[in-house]
C-alpha positions in Angstrom: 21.7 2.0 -4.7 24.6 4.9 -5.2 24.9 7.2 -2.2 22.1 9.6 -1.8 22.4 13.3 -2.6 19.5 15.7 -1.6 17.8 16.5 -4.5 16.6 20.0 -6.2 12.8 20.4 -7.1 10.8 23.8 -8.3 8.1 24.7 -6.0 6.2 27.3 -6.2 9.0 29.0 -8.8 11.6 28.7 -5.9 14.3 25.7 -6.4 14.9 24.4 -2.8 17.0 21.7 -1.9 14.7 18.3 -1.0 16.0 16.3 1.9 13.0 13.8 2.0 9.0 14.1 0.8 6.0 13.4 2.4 3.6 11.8 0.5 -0.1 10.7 1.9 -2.4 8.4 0.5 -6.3 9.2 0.9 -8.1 6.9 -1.2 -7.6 2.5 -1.6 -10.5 2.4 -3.7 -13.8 4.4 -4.8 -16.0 4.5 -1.7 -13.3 4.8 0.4 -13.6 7.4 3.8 -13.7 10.8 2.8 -12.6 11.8 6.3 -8.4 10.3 5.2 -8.7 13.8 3.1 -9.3 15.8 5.6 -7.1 13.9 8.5 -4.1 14.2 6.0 -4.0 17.7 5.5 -4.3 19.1 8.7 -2.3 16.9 10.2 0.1 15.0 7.6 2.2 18.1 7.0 2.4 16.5 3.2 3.9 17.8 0.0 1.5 15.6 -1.9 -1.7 13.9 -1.4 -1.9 11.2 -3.3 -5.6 9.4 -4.4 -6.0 5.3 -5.6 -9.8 4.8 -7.2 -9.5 2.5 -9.9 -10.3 -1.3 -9.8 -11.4 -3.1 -12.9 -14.4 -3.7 -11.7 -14.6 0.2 -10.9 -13.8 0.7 -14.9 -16.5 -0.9 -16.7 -19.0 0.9 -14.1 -17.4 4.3 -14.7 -17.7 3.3 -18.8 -21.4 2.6 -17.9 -22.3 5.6 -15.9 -20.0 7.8 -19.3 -22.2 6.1 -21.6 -25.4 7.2 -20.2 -24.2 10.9 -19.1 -21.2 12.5 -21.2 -20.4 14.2 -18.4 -19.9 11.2 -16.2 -17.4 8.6 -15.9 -14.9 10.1 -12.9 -15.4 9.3 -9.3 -17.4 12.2 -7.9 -16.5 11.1 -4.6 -13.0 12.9 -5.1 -14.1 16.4 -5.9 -17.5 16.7 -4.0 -16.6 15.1 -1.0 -12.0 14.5 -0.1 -11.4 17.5 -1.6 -13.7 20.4 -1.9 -13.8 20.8 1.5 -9.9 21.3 2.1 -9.2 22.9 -1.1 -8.3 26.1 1.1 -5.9 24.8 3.0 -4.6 22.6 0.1 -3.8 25.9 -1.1 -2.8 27.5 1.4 0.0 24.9 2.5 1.0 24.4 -1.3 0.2 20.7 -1.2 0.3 18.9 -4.2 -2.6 16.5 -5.1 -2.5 13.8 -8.0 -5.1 11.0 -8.2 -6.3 8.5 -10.8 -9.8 9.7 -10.1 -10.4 10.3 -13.8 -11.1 7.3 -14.3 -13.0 7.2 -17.8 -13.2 10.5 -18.1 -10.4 13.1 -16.9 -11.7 15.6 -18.6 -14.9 16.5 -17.0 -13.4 15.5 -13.1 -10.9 18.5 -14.0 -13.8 20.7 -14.9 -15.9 19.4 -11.9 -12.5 20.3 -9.7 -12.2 23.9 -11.2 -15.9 24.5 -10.5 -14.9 23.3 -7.3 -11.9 25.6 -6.9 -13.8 28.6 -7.8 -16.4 28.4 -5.3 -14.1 27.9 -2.6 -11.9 31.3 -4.3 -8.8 29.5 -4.9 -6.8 28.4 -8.3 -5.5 25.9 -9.1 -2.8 24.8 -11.9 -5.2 21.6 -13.0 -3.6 19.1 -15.5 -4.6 15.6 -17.1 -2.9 12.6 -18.5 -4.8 10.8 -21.4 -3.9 7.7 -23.4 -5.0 4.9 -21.1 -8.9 4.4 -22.7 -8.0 2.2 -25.6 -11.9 1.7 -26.5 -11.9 3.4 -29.5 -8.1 2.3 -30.4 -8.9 -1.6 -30.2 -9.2 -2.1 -34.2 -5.7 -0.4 -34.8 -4.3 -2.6 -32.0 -6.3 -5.8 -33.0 -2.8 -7.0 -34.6 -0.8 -5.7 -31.3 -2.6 -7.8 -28.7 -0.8 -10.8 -26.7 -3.6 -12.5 -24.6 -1.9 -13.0 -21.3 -1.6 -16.6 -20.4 -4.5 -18.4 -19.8 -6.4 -15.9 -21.8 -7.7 -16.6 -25.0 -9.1 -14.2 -28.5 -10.1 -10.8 -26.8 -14.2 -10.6 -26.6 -16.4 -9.1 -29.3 -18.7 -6.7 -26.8 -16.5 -4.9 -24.3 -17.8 -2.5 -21.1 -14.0 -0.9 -21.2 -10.0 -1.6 -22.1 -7.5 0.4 -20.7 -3.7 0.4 -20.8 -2.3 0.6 -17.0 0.1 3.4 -17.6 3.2 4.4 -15.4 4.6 7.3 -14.2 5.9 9.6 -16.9 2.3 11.4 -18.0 2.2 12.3 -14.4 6.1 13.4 -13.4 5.5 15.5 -17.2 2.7 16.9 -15.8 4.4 18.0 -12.6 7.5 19.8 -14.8 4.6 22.0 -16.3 3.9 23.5 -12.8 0.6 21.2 -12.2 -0.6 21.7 -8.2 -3.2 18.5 -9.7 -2.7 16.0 -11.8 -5.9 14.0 -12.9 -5.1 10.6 -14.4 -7.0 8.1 -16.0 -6.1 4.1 -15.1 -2.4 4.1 -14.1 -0.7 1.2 -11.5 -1.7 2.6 -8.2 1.9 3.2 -7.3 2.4 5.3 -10.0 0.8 8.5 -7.8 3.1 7.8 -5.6 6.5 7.3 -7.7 5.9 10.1 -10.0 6.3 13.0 -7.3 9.8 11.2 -6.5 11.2 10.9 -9.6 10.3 14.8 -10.5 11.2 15.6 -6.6 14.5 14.1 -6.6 15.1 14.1 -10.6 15.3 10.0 -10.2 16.8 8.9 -13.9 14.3 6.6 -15.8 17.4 3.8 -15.4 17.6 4.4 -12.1 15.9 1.4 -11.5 16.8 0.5 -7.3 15.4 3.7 -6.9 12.5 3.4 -9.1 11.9 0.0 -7.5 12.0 1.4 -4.0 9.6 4.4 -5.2 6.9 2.1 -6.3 6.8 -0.1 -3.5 6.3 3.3 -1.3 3.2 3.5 -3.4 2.4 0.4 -3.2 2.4 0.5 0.8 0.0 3.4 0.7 -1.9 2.5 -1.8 -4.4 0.5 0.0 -5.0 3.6 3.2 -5.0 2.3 6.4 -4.4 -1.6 5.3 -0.7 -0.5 6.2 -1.5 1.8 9.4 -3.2 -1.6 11.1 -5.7 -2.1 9.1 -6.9 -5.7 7.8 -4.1 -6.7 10.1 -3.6 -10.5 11.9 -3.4 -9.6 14.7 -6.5 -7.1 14.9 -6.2 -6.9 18.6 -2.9 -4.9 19.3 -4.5 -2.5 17.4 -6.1 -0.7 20.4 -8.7 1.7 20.1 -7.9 2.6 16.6 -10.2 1.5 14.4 -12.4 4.6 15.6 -10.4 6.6 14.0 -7.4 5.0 12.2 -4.4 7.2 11.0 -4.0 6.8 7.4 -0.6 6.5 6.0 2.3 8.8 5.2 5.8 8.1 3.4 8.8 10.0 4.0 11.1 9.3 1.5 14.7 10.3 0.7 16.5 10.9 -2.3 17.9 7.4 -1.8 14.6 5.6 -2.1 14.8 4.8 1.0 11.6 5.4 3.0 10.0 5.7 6.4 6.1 4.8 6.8 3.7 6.4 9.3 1.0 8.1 10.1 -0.2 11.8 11.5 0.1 11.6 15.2 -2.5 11.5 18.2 -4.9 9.0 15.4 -5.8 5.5 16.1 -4.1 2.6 14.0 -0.8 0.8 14.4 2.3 1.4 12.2 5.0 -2.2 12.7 7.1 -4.5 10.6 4.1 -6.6 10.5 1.8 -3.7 9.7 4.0 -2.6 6.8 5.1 -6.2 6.1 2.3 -7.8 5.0 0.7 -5.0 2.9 3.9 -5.2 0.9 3.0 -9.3 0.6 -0.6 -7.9 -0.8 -1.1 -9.3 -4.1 2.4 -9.2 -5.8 2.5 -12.1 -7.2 6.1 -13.2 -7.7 7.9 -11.4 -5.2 10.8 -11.2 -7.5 9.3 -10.1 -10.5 6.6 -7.3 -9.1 6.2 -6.0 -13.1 5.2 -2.5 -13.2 5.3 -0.2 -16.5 8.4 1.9 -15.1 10.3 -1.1 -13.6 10.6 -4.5 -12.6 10.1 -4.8 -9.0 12.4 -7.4 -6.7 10.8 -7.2 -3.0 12.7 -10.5 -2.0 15.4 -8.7 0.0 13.7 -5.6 1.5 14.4 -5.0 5.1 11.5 -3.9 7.2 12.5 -1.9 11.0 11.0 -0.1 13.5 12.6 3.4 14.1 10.4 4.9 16.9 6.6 4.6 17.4 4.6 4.0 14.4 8.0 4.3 12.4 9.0 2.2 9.9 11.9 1.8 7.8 12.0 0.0 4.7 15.0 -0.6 2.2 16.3 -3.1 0.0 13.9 -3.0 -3.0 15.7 -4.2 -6.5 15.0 -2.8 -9.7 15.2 -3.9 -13.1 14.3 -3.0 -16.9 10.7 -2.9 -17.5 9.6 -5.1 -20.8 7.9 -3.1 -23.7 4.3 -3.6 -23.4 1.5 -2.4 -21.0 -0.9 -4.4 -19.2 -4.1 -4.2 -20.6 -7.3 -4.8 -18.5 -10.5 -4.9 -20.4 -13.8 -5.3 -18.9 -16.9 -7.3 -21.0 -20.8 -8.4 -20.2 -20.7 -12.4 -19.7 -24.9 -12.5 -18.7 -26.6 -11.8 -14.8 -26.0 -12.4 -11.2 -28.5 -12.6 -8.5 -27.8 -13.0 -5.1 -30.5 -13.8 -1.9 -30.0 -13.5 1.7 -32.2 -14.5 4.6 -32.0 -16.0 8.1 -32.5 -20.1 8.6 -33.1 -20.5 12.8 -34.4 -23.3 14.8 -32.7 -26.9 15.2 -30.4 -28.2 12.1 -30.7 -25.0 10.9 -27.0 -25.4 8.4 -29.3 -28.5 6.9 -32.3 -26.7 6.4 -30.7 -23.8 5.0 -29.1 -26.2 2.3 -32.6 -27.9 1.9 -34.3 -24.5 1.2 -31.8 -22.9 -1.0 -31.7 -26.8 -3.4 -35.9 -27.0 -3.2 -36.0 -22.9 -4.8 -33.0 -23.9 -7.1 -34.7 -26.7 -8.5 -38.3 -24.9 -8.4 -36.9 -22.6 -10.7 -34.8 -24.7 -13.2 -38.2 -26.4 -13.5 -39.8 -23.2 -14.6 -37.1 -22.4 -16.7 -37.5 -25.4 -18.9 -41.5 -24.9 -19.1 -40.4 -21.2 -20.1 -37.8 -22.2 -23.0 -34.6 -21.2 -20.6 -31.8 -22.8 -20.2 -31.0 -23.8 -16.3 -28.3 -21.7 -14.5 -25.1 -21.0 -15.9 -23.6 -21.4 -12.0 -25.3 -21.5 -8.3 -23.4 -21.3 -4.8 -25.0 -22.2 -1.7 -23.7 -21.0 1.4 -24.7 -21.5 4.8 -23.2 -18.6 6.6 -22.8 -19.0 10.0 -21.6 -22.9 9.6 -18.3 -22.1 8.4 -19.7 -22.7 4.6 -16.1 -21.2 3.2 -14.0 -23.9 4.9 -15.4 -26.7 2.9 -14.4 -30.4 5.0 -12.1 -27.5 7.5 -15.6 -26.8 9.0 -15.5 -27.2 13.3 -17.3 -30.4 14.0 -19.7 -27.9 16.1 -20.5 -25.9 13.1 -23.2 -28.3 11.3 -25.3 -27.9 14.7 -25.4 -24.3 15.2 -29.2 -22.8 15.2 -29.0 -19.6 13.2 -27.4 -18.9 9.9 -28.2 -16.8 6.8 -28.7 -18.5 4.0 -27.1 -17.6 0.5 -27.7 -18.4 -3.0 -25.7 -16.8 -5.7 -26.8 -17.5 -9.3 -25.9 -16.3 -12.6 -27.8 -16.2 -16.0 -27.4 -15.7 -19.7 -30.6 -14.2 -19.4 -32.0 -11.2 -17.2 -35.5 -12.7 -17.1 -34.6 -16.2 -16.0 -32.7 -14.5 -12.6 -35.9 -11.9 -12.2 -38.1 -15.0 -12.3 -35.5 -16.6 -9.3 -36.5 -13.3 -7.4 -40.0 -13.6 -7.8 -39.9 -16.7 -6.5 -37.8 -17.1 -3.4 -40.2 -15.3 -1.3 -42.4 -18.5 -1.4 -39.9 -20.5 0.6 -41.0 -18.6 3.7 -44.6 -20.6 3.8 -43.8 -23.5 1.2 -40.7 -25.0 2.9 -39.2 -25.2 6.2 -39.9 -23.6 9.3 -37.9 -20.9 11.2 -37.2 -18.8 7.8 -36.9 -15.2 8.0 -35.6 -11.5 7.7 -35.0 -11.2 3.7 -32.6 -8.7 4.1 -33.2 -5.7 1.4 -36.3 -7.7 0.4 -35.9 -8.7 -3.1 -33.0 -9.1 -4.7 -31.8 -7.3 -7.5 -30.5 -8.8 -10.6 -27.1 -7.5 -12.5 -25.0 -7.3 -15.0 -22.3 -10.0 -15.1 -18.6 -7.9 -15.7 -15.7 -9.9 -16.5 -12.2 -9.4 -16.8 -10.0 -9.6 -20.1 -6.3 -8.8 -19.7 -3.4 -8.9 -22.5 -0.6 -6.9 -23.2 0.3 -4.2 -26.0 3.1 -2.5 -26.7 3.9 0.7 -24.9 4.8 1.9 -28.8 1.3 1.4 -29.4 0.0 3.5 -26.9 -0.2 7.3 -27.0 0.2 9.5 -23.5 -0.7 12.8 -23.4 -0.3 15.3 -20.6 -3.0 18.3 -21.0 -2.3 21.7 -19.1 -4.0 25.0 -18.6 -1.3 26.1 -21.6 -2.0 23.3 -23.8 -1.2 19.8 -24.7 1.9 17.6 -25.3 2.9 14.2 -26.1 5.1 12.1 -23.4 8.1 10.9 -24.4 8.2 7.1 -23.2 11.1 4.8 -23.3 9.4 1.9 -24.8 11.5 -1.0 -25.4 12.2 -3.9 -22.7 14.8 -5.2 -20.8 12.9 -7.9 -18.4 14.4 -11.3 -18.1 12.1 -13.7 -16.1 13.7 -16.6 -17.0 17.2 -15.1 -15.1 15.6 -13.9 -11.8 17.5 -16.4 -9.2 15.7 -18.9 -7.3 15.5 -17.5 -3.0 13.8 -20.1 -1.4 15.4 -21.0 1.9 16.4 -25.3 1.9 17.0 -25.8 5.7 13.9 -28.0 6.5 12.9 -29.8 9.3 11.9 -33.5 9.7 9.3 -33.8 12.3 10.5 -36.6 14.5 8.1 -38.4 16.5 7.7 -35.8 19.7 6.2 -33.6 17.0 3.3 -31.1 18.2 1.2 -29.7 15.7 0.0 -25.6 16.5 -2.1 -23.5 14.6 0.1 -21.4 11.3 -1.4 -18.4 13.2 0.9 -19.4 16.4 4.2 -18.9 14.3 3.2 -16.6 11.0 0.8 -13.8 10.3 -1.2 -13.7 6.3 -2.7 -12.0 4.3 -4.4 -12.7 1.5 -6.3 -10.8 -1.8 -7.4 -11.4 -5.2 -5.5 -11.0 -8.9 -8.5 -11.6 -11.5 -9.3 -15.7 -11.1 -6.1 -15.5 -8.6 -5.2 -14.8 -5.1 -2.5 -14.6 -3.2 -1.0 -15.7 0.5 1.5 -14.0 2.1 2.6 -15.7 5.3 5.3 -13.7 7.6 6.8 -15.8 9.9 7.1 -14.3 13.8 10.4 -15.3 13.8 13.1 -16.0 11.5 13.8 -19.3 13.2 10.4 -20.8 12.6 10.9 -20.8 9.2 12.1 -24.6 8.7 9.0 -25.5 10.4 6.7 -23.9 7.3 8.8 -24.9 5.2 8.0 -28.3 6.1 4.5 -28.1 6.5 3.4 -25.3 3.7 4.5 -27.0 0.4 2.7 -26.2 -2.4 1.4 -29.7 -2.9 -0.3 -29.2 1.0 -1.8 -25.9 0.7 -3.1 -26.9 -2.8 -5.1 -30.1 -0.9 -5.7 -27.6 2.2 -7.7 -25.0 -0.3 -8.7 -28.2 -2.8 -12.6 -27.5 -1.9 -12.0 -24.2 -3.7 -9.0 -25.0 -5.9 -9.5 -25.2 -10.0 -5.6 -24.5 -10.5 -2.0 -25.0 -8.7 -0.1 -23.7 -6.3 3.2 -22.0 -6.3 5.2 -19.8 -3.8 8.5 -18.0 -3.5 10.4 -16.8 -0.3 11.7 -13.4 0.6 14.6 -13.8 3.1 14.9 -9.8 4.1 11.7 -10.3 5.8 11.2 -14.0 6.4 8.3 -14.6 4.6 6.1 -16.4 1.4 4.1 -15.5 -0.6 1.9 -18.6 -2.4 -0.1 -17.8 -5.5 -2.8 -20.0 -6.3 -4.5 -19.8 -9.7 -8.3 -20.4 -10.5 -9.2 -19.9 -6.8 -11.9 -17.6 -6.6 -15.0 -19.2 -9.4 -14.3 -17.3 -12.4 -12.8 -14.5 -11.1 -13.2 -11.7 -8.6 -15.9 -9.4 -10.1 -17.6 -12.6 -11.9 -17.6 -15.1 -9.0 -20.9 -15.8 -7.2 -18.4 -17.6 -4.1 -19.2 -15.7 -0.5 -15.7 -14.9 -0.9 -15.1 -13.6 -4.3 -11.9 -11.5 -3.8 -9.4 -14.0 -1.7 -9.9 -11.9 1.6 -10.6 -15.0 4.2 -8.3 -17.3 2.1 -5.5 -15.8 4.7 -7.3 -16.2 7.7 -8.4 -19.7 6.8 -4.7 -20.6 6.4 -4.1 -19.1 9.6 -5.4 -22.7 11.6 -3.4 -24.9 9.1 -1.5 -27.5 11.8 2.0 -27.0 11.2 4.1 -29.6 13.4 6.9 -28.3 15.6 9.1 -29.9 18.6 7.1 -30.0 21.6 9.0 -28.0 23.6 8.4 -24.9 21.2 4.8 -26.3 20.8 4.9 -26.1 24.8 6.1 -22.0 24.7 3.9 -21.2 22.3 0.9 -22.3 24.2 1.7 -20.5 27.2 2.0 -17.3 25.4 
């Protein structure tokens, strides 16, 4: 990046010199605390507060909830709940709010919020970006569509398809004078980029800047996952959890940014901290692909400057390609899943004998009834370490209480409310020490599966609406991205375990997290120190943590390095049964994948394998 220069914003109809903005995240997803609202603005001292909703899974039940209720389709959550209570001193410290809370429908949450506004007696200049819901659009793009890899001809009967948008609807929005902007689906990072670029008047090809912008977003985006949060090493993270700080970004003209958190709350801001919410499902490291820029987090530096400081620099931009990510949601039949306690001796192999006995009960019934039998089943023993497949303790097979799962899915609704109807039998038909059906029975729902292609951002309208009126966004549309030119920054010292080799736990030298892309998920491993890397290296090729995971594995393995903060990140495709919001696995989104890596034996002298025992 150039040298930094302090920027010049409009506030309020005053232009002020900016030397840095303070930008809070409240929201990682819809259902998250509505107390990271209220924390944030009385003690974030924020010019923005900044809102992530939208999953796809969140989409298509948004679509759902519009389809029955015109009205509907937002997340209520954000008006009823995060904001109207702190709308008065929202407005009274001139913070600036901008959420993707819209979700299907931005209209009506902006009328929900002005309803809102008026009862507390404040105003508020309320605007909206529009162009993402591509429902009604999808016969004039039918000829547009790329299917992304893997992917094949987009489904006949979809829930929802919307573009991802970036950050121009929302930084237009912002030049009109918005205090709010309401957006429909946009990359989560985007809430967080677009008050930079109209803060510090960032140029569109300013992309090292633009880089570093929407990986400050992307370190907020999930709350507290950065403040210590779904964090390795839980237990440093004393007395928090009570009442964890969610995060804050001060960011300078440069890009460069510090991450923390209001003071006197619980939580933990560190390199790690930081670090491996920046791993969280990226993908290739060097190509993070956003709408506004291409994203290169291979040689970001991560420091502590004071407590619960964090610097972080080094983020590479470059050209964007020309399309959008499209994520469209469809119906793909039922799910059911059951739950109840197994105790007494052998309870693992009981629990396995029950759950097969009511499987096959059913199948049998299904055939006498004209159904087909199940179009998938998972049994889980939980309790016996069911998830680690032949990793499973030795101890496990012999503890004495576990809950029993079965996850099914159907083509058909009446085949799975059949299944309900007759697991209860198992408790005086099959084995003994079976009880507490938690919830009773089981409900049966809809199947929603993800679709994603691509479409050209030329093919895709964005309109920013404003108390005055309404506008088209100018968007630069064509693409610049390269892939087959990013450069290759995997590390090649490796060492060869000699015969004094020790083998330790991955959690003794590394820390991971892990988390779900559609059917995908990804690892990222940070190692302690920079000197242990030779030893994963050696241990964590692709070919062993594809055998490690092979229990759960459909697809390969592949990982990339990133040197500024001595770590990998592994991607493995067709992990997770079908996909995230599909799968019937215990584990559906990739969150234990991490964890389970954590005891992979990695072999190291023994005189390290010595120190790290003793610490």
């Amino acid at each position: 990046m150039g040298a930094a220069t302090p920027g010049r914003a409009s506030r309020h109809g005053v232009t002020i010199a900016v030397d840095s903005i303070r930008i809070g995240c409240a929201s990682a997803f819809w259902g998250d605390s509505n107390a990271a609202a209220a924390q944030l603005v009385a003690h974030g001292e924020l010019d923005y507060l900044v809102f992530d909703y939208l999953s796809e899974i969140t989409m298509s039940i948004l679509a759902a909830k519009r389809r029955r209720d015109p009205s509907a389709g937002y997340a209520e959550d954000f008006v009823s709940h995060a904001l109207a209570p702190v709308l008065s001193t929202i407005k009274a410290r001139g913070i600036r709010v901008i959420s993707n809370a819209g979700g299907i429908n931005p209209a009506a949450c902006r009328d929900a919020l002005v309803e809102a506004a008026e009862a507390a007696g404040v105003e508020f200049n309320i605007a909206i970006v529009t162009g993402d819901d591509l429902m009604d659009q999808r016969e004039r793009l039918e000829d547009a569509i790329t299917p992304m890899p893997g992917e094949g001809p987009m489904p006949a009967r979809l829930v929802s398809m919307n573009a991802y948008l970036g950050a121009p609807g929302i930084v237009a929005a912002l030049a009109d004078g918005a205090d709010m902007v309401i957006t429909g689906r946009c990359v989560d990072s985007a809430v967080a980029l677009a008050p930079l670029i109209h803060e510090f008047g960032w140029a569109w090809n300013d992309y090292d800047r633009l880089a570093q912008g929407s990986l400050a977003g992307h370190i907020i985006e999930c709350g507290c996952q950065c403040t210590g949060g779904n964090f390795t090493d839980w237990h440093l993270v004393a007395d928090g959890f009570a009442d964890m700080g969610y995060p804050i970004v001060e960011v300078e003209p440069s890009g460069d940014f510090v991450v923390t958190k209001p003071s006197n709350t619980g939580g933990l801001v560190s390199p790690h901290t930081v670090g491996e919410q920046m791993l969280y499902e990226i993908g290739d490291p060097r190509a993070y692909l956003l709408p506004d820029v291409a994203c290169d987090f291979t040689g970001v530096r991560i420091e502590q400057v004071g407590d619960d400081r964090v610097s972080v620099s080094g983020a590479i931009g470059r050209a964007p390609n020309a399309d959008y990510k499209i994520s469209a949601t469809y119906m793909d039949g039922y799910r059911c899943t059951a739950l109840f306690v197994v105790g007494g001796i052998d309870a693992p192999a009981k629990a396995h004998r029950i759950a097969n006995a009511i499987l096959a009960r059913c199948e049998r019934l299904f055939g006498e009834a004209g159904l087909a039998p199940f179009a998938a089943r998972e049994i889980d023993a939980l309790g016996a370490e069911s998830m680690y497949g032949a990793h499973a303790r030795a101890g496990a097979a012999a503890t004495r209480e576990v809950v029993a799962k079965i996850a099914v899915r159907h083509d058909k609704r009446e085949a799975l409310e059949l299944f309900t109807r007759e697991i209860a039998e198992a408790a005086t038909g099959m084995a003994p020490g079976l009880t507490g059906f938690f919830g009773g029975r089981p409900n049966v729902s809809p199947v929603i599966r993800l679709y994603s292609c691509f479409v050209p951002k030329a093919d895709v309208p964005v309109t920013v609406e404003t108390p005055s009126g309404a506008r088209a966004v100018p968007l630069a549309t064509e693409g610049g991205f390269m892939p087959e030119a990013l450069p290759d920054t995997n590390g090649t010292e490796v060492w060869q375990a000699g015969p004094d080799a020790v083998p330790v736990p991955l959690v003794r030298l590394a820390l991971a997290r892990s988390g779900d892309k559609g059917d995908a998920a990804n690892i990222g491993v940070i190692a302690r120190d920079p000197a242990y890397l030779p030893y994963l290296r050696a241990a964590l090729t692709d070919t062993a943590v594809a055998s490690y995971f092979s229990h759960l594995l459909d697809g390969e393995v592949r990982h990339w390095e990133l040197p500024g903060t001595a770590s990998m990140n592994f991607l493995l495709t067709r992990v997770l049964g079908g996909g995230g919001i599909a799968s019937t696995r215990t584990d559906p989104q990739g969150k234990c994948l991490g964890q389970m890596l954590l005891d992979f034996p990695i072999p190291v002298p023994a005189v390290l394998a010595a120190r790290l025992n003793e610490a």
